[in-house]
matplotlib code that plots the C-alpha trace (Angstrom):
import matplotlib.pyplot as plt

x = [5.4, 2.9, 3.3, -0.1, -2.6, -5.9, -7.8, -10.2, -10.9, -10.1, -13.3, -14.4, -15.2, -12.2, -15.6, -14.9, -17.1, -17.4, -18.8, -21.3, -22.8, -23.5, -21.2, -23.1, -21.6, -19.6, -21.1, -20.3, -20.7, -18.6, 1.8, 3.4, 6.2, 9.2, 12.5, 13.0, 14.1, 12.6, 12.7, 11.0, 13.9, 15.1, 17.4, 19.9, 20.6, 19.4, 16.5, 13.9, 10.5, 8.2, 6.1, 2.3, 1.6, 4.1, 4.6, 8.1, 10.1, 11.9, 11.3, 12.8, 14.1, 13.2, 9.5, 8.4, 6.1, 7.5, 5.3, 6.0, 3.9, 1.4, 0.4, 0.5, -1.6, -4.1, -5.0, -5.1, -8.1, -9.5, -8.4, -9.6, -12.7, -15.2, -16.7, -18.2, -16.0, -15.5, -14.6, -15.0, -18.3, -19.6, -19.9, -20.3, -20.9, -18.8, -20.0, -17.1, -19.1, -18.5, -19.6, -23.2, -21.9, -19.8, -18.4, -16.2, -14.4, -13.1, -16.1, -13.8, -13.2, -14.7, -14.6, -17.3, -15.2, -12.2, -13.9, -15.0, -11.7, -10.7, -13.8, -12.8, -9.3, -10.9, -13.0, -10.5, -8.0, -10.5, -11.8, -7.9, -7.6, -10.4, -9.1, -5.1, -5.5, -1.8, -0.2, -2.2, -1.7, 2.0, 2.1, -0.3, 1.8, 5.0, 2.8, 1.7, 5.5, 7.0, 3.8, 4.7, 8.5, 7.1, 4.9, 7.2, 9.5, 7.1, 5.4, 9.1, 9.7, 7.3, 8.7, 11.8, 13.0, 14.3, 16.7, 16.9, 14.5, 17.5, 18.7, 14.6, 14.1, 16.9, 16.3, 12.6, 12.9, 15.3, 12.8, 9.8, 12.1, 12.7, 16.1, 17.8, 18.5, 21.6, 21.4, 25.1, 26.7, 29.1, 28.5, 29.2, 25.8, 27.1, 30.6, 29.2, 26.6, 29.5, 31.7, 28.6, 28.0, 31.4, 31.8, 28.6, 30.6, 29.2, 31.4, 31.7, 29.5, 27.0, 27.4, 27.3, 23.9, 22.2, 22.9, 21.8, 18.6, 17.5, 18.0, 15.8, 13.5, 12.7, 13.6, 10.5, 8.3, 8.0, 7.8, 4.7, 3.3, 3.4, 1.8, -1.3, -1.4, -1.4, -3.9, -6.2, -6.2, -5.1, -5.8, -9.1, -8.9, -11.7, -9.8, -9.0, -6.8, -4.4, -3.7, -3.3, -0.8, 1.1, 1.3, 3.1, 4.8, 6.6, 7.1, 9.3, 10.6, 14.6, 13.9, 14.2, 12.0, 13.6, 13.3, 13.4, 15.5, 13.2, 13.2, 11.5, 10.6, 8.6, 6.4, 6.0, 2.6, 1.6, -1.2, 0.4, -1.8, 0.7, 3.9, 5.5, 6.1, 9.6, 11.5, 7.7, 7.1, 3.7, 2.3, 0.3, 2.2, 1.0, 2.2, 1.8, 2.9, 2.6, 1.7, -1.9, -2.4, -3.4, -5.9, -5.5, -3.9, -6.5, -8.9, -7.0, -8.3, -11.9, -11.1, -9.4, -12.2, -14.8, -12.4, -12.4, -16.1, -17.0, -14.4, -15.6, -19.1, -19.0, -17.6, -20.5, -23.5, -21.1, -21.8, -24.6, -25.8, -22.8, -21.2, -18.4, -16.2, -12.4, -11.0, -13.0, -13.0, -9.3, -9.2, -11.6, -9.8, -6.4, -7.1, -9.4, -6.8, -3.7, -6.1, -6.7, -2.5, -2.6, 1.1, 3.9, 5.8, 5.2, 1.3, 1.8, 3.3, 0.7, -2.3, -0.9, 0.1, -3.9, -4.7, -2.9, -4.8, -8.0, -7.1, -5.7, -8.1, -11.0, -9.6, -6.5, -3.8, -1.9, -1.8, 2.2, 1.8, 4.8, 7.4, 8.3, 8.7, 5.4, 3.1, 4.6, 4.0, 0.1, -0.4, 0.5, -0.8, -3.9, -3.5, -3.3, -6.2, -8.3, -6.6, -7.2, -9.9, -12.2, -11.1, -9.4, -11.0, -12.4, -8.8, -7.3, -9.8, -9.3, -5.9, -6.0, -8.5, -5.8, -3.0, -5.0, -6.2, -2.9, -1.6, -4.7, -3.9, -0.2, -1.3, -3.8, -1.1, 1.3, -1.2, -2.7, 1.2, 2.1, -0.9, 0.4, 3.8, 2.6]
y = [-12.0, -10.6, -12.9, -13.6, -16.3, -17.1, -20.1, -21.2, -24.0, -23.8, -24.0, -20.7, -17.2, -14.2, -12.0, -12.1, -12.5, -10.4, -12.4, -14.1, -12.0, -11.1, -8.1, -5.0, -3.8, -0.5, 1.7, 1.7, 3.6, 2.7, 2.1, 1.2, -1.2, -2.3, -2.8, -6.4, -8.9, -11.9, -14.2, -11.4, -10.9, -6.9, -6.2, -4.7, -3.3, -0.1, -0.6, 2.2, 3.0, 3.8, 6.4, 5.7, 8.0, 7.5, 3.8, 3.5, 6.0, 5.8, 8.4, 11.4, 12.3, 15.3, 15.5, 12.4, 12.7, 11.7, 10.6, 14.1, 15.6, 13.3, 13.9, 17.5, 17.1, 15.1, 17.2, 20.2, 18.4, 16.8, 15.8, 12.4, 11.2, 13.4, 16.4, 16.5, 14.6, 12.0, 8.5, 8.0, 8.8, 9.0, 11.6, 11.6, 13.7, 12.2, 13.2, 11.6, 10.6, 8.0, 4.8, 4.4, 1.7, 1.9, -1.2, -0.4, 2.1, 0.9, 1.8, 3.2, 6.0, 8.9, 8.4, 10.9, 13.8, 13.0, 12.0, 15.5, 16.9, 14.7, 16.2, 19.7, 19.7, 18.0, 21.0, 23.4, 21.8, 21.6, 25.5, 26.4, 24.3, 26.3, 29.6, 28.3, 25.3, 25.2, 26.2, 24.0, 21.1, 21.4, 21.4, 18.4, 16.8, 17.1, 16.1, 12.9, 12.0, 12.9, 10.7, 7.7, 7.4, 7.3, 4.8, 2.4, 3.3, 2.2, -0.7, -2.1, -2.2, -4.0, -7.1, -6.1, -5.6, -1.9, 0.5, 3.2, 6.1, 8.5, 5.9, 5.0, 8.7, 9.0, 6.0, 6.8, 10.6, 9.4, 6.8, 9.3, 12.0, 9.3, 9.2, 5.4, 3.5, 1.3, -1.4, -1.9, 1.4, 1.6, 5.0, 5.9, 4.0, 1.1, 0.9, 1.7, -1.1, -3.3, -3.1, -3.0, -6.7, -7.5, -6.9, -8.7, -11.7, -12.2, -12.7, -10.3, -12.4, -12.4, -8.7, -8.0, -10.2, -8.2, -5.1, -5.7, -7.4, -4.4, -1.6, -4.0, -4.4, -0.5, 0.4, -2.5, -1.7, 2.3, 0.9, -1.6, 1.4, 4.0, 1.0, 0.9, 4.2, 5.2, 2.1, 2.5, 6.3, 8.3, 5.9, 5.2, 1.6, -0.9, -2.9, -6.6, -9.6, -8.8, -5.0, -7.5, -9.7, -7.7, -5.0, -8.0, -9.5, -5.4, -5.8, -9.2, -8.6, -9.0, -10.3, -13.9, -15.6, -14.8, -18.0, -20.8, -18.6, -19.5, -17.2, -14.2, -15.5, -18.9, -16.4, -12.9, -12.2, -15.9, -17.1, -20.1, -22.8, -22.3, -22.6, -25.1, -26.1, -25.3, -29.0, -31.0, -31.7, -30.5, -27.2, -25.7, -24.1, -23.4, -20.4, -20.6, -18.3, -19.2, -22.7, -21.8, -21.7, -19.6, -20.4, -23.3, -22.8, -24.5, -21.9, -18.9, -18.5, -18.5, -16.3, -13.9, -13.4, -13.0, -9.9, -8.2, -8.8, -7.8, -4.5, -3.3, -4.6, -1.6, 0.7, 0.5, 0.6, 4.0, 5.2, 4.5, 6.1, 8.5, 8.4, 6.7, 6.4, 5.9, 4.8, 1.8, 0.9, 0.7, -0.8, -3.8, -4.4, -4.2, -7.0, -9.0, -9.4, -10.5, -13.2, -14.6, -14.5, -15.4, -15.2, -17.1, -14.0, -10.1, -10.2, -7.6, -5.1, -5.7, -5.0, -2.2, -0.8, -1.3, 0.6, 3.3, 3.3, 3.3, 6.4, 7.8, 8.0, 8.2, 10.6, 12.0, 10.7, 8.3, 6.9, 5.8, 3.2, 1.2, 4.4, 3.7, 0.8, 1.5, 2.0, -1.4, -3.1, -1.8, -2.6, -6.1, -6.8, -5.6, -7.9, -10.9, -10.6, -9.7, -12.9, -15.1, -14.1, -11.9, -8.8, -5.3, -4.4, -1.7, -0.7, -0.6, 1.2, 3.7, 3.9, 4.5, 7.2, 8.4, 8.6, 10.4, 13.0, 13.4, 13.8, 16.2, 18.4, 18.6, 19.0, 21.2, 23.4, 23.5, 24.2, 27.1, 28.4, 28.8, 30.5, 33.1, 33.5, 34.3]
z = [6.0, 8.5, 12.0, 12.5, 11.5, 11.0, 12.7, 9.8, 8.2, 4.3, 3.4, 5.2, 3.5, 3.9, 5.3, 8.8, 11.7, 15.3, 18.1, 16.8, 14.7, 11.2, 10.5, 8.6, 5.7, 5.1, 4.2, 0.8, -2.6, -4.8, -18.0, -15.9, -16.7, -16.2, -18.0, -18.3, -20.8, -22.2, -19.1, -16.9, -14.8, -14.5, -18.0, -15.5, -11.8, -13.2, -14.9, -14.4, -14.6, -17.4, -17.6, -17.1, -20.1, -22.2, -21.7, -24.3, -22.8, -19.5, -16.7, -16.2, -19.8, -21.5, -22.3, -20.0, -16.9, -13.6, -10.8, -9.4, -12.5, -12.5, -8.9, -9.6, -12.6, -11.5, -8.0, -10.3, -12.3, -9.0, -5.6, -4.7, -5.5, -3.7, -4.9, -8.2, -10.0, -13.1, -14.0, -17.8, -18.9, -14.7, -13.1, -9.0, -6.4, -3.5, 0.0, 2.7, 6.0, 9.0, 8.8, 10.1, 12.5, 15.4, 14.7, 12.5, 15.6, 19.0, 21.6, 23.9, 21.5, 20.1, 16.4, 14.8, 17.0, 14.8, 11.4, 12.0, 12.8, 9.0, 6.9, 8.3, 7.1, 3.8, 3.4, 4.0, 1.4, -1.0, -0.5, -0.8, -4.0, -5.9, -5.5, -5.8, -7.9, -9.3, -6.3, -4.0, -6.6, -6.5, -2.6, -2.2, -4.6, -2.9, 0.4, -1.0, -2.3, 1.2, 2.8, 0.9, 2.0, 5.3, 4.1, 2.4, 5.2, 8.3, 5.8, 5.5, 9.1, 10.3, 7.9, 9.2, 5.9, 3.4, 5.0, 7.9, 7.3, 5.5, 2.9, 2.2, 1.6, -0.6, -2.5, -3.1, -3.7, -6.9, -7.9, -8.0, -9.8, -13.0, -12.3, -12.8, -9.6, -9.2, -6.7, -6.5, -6.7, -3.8, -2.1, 1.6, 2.9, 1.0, 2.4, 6.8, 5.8, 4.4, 7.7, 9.6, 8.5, 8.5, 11.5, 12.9, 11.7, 8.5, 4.9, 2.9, 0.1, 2.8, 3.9, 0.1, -0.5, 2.4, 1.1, -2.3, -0.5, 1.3, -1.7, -3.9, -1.3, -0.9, -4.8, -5.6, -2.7, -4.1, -7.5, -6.4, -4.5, -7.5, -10.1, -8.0, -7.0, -10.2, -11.8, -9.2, -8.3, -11.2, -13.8, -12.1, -13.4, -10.8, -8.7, -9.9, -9.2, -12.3, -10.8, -6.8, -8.8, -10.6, -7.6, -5.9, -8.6, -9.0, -5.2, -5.1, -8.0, -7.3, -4.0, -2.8, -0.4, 2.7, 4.3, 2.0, -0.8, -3.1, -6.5, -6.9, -10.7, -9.0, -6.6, -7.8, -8.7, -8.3, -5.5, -3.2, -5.2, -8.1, -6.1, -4.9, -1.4, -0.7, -0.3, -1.8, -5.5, -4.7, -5.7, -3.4, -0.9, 2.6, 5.2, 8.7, 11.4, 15.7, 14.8, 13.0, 9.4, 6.7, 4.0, 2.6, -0.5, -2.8, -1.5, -2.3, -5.6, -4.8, -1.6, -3.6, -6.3, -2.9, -1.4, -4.8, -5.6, -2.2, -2.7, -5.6, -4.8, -1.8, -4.0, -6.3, -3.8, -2.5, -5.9, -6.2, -2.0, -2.8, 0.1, 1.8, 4.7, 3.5, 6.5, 7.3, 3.8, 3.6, 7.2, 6.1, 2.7, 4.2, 7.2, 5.0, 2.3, 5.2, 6.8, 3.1, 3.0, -0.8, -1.6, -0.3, 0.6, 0.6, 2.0, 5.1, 2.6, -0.6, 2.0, 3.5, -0.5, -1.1, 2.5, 0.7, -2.8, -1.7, 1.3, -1.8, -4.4, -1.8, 1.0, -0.8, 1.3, 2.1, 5.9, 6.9, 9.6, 11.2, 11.5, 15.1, 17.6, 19.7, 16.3, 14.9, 18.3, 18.1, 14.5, 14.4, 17.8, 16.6, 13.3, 15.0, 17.4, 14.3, 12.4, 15.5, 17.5, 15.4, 17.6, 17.0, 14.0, 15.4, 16.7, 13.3, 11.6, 14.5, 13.9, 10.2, 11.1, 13.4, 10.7, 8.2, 10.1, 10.8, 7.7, 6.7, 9.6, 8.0, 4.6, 5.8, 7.5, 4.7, 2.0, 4.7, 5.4, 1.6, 0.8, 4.0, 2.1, -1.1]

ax = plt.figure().add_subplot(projection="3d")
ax.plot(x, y, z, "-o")
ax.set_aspect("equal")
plt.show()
């Protein structure tokens, strides 16, 4: 859980203020599933993934999609949603441009430089793609895939939760492959992490709980990623409170509330006004963080049916002015959602999965953010001035404007470098 807090009063909309003033809109334009049994809990350590077209076969047997092929399927056909392109029966024509507020960017930068540094490498991907579509398909693919181990990486540090960088790329390159996952196997990693513990004075039940703890909490998060990813982005499917719930519910799924130990089956995918209070016979339960609070738990619901309203509200007038600026979107939807705090557990990582989807499906990449000490420090410093005094939002959309013209310049480069070698 994100350590930062709000000062509102429960009655107060999720749409935040700045200084006084009225803030302008963006501007905006417009199965999965998983093994379990009857109680809802995993059938085994090893239960797998199901491919989101062929919904009653597991992953990564003969003839089944992995997440690998459906990437490299779906940038063939189109490459986020920009372009000419199609939803259903729509059909768009997707222009990406800045924001036509400097709000939305720190003053003290220079943000249409760099959204013009982003569009560039946009354009050049995209003018690569129509002479080498399968080619440039498969390396986008693979970019994406790498991208998002950094993302569930960084995502998972800043809770202080998952594994080092070379177990969460290992762990998550298997997952995205199809291949089964067991949470117990006890390889090399497992046995240094055993002694690690052990030796930290800890019991080996203890050691053994924590290790368990931390595979479930990467294996879930990439599973939680790849569900909305593929809902929201491939799928195309609008963005709702079912595809928020059950995005969490995949992401705790195994895991128990860290602090009160409470079961992952009495919070997953449930908003705090249907859980109880750890140690109350109340439900309703509230989260807090430096002595403030978050919204009161009563209020979630109808704060949560505002954010998505107001999301897919801006996607729709961006349809309709076809135009939109990615980052701030995802910036706005990201911080809105972790000041609203709906769950009891799991909100920092759920916003940040939803950052991703919409970079994704709008901007064609996702945007890692938490891989080092300095980045995390920023991110949530940032997060709890926008939480607390209506401040930084500026800063965070500039620093997911950073991150993916960073990852457009390396995608960019390796799309540019392959078509050298051919």
């Amino acid at each position: 859980m994100e350590n930062i807090s709000p000062r509102r009063s429960p009655e107060r909309s999720p749409v935040r203020r700045s200084r006084g003033h009225s803030r302008p809109p963006i501007p905006t334009f417009s199965n999965l599933s998983i093994n379990t049994n009857q109680a809802g809990e995993s059938s085994s350590s090893q239960y797998a993934l199901r491919s989101p077209t062929s919904p009653d076969s597991p992953l990564g047997r003969e003839g089944q999609e992995t997440y690998r092929d459906t990437l490299r399927r779906t940038f063939r056909r189109r490459w986020a949603n920009w372009g000419n392109s199609e939803a259903g029966e729509q059909k768009f024509n997707f222009t990406i441009r800045m924001s036509d507020t400097r709000l939305f960017y720190s003053r003290k930068s220079r943000p249409q430089e760099q959204f013009n540094e982003a569009l560039q490498y946009l354009n050049e991907i995209q003018g690569i793609r129509r002479d080498s579509p399968e080619k440039t398909a498969e390396i986008m693919s693979q970019c994406i895939q790498d991208d998002m181990k950094l993302v569930i990486f960084g995502s998972n540090m800043i809770e202080r939760a998952g594994l080092n960088l070379a177990e969460t790329i290992k762990m998550v390159d298997r997952i995205f492959k199809g291949q089964e996952v067991d949470v117990g196997e006890r390889d090399d990693d497992y046995q240094m992490q055993l002694e690690n513990y052990i030796e930290a004075k800890h019991s080996a039940q203890e050691a053994e709980n924590h290790i368990l703890r931390t595979r479930w909490e990467v294996i879930q998060h990439a599973r939680a990623l790849w569900f909305l990813t593929n809902s929201f982005v491939i799928e195309q499917r609008p963005l709702s409170e079912e595809l928020i719930k059950e995005t969490h519910k995949i992401l705790c799924t195994n895991v128990s509330h860290p602090k009160y130990d409470t079961p992952w089956q009495d919070y997953a995918g449930k908003y705090r006004n249907h859980v109880r209070q750890p140690g109350s016979k109340q439900m309703g339960a509230e989260v807090n963080a430096g002595g403030t609070h978050f919204t009161a738990s009563q209020m979630v619901p109808k704060a949560m049916s505002r954010f998505v309203t107001e999301l897919n509200n801006k996607i729709e007038e961006a349809t309709q002015r076809g135009a939109l600026d990615p980052f701030c979107l995802a910036a706005w939807a990201c911080a809105d959602f972790v000041v609203i705090h709906p769950f009891l557990d799991g909100n920092g990582r759920t916003c940040r999965i939803l950052l991703n989807a919409i970079t994704m499906r709008y901007a064609g990449i996702v945007v890692p953010i938490g891989e080092h000490d300095e980045e995390r420090s920023k991110y949530l410093n940032i997060k709890r001035r926008y939480s607390e005094d209506c401040d930084g939002e500026g800063e965070f959309a500039e620093m997911v404007l950073d991150r993916g013209t960073a990852r457009l310049q390396a995608m960019r480069d390796k799309v540019k470098g392959s078509m050298r070698l051919r």
